[in-house]
C-alpha positions in Angstrom: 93.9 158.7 85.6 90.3 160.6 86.0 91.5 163.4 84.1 93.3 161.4 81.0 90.4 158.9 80.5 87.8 159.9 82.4 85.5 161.7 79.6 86.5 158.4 76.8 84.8 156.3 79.6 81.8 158.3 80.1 81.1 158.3 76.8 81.7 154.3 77.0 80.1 153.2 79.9 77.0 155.7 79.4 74.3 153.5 78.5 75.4 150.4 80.1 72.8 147.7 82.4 72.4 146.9 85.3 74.7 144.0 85.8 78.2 144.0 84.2 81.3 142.2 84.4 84.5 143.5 85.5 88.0 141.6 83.8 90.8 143.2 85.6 89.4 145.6 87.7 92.3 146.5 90.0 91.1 149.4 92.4 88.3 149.8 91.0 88.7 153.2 89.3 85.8 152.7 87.0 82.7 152.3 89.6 83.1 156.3 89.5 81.4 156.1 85.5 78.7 153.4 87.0 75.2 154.4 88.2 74.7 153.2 91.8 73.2 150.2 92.2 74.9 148.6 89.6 75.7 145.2 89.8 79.4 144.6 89.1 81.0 141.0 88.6 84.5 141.4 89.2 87.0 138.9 87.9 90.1 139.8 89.5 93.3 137.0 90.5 94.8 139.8 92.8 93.7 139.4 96.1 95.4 142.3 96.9 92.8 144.4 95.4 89.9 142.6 97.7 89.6 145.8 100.1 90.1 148.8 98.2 87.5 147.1 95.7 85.1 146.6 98.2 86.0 150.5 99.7 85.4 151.9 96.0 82.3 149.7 95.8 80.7 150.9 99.1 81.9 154.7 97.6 80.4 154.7 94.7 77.5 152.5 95.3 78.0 149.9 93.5 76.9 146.3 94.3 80.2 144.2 94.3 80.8 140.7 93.5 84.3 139.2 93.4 86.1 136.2 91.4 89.3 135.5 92.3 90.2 134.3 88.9 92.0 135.3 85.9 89.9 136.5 82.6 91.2 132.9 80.6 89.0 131.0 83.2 86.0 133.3 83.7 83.9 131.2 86.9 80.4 132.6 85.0 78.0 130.3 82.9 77.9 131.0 79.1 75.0 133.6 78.1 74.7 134.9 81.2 75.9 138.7 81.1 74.8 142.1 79.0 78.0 143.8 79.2 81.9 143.0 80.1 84.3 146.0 80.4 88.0 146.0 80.2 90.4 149.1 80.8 94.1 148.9 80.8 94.0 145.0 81.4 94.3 143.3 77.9 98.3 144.1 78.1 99.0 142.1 81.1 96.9 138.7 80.5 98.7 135.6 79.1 96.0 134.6 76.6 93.9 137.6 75.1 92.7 135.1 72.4 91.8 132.7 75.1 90.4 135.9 77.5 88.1 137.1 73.9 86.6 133.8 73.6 85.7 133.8 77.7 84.1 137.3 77.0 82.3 136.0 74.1 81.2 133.0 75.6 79.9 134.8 78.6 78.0 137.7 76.6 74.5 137.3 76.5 73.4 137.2 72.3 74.3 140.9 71.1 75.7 141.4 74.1 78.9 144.6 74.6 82.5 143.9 75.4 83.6 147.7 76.1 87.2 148.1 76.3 90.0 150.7 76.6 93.4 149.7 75.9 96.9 151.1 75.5 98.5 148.9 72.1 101.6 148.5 70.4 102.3 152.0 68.1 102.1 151.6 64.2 105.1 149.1 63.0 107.5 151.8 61.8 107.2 154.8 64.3 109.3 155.8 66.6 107.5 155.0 69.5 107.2 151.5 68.4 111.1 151.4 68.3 111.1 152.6 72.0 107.9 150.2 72.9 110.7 147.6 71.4 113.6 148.3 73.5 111.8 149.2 76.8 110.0 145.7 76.1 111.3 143.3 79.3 111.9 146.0 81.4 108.7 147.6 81.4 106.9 144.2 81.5 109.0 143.6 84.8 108.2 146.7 85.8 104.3 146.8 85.4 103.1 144.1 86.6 103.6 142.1 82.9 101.9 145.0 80.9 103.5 144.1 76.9 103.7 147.2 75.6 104.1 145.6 72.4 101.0 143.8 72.1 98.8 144.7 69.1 95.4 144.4 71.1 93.4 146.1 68.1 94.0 144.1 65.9 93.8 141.0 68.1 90.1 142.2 69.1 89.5 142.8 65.8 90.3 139.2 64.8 88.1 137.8 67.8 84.8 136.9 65.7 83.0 139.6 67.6 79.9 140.2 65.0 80.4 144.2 64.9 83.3 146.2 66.8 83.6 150.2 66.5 87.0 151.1 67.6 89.1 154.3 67.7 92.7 154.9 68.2 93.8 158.0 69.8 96.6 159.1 71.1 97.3 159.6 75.6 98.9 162.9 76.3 101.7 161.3 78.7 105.1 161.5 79.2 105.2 157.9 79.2 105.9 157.2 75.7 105.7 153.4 75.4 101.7 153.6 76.6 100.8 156.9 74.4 98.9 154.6 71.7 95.4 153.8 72.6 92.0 152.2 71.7 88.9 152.7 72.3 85.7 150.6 71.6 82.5 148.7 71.9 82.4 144.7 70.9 79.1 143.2 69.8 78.8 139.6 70.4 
């Protein structure tokens, strides 16, 4: 995944603090982009993912702190963080609305929700029509990824006070997750 996203997150996470928050953070494939030292608050409800997060951590120097909870109940006080990140998680929550006003409500004032997303493919293209039919399956699949979901235009919606966002489109052979966004969130 280095070499499909890895530049669009450099770019991303270039500039970002010391201490960030982590929704969905799996194995930990973005502590590579971080500068050691960084603080990372991970919320994460896979326990699974406990060890290889604290391997990648200890890796790439990162200084780890896990939450065992899902990104609609974020276990962090309101105002208290610069940045949260998100990559390849918003397709697999139950509530994004309900995960955007957690992120909101834990960004410090002008604080950065930086995200990367695969979305749902413009309403009349083909690879909409195959997002459609592959729908269940691929949820069932994946781990409950909707490859349907129009997360643009949900984050969009969110009442973030400025969002730059660009679409672009993931060389893969996996059609249903070609569409993607990029962007930065201002609280």
């Amino acid at each position: 995944m280095h070499s499909q996203y890895g530049s669009r997150k450099e770019i991303l996470f270039e500039s970002h603090p010391n201490v960030i928050v982590e929704i969905g953070a799996g194995y930990g494939a973005n502590f590579r982009y971080l500068r050691k030292g960084t603080k990372v608050k991970v919320v994460e409800p896979n326990a699974g993912f406990k060890d290889v997060l604290k391997y990648q951590a200890e890796k790439y120097g990162i200084n780890l702190e896990i939450y065992e909870s899902v990104a609609e109940e974020i276990p962090l006080s309101d105002d208290s963080t610069p940045m949260v990140i998100s990559s390849l998680v918003l397709c697999s929550v139950k509530n994004m609305p309900k995960v955007l006003s957690e992120v909101k409500r834990i960004l410090q004032p002008e604080g950065k929700f930086v995200y990367l997303e695969h979305v749902r493919a413009h309403k009349h293209s083909w690879v909409c029509k195959i997002q459609r039919m592959v729908k269940s399956s691929w949820k069932w699949f994946f781990d409950g990824c909707n490859v349907t979901r129009d997360t643009g235009r949900i984050i969009l919606m969110a009442g973030f006070s400025e969002i730059k966002q660009d679409e672009f489109q993931l060389p893969t052979f996996f059609v249903p997750i070609r569409p993607h966004i990029a962007g930065i969130a201002v609280k």
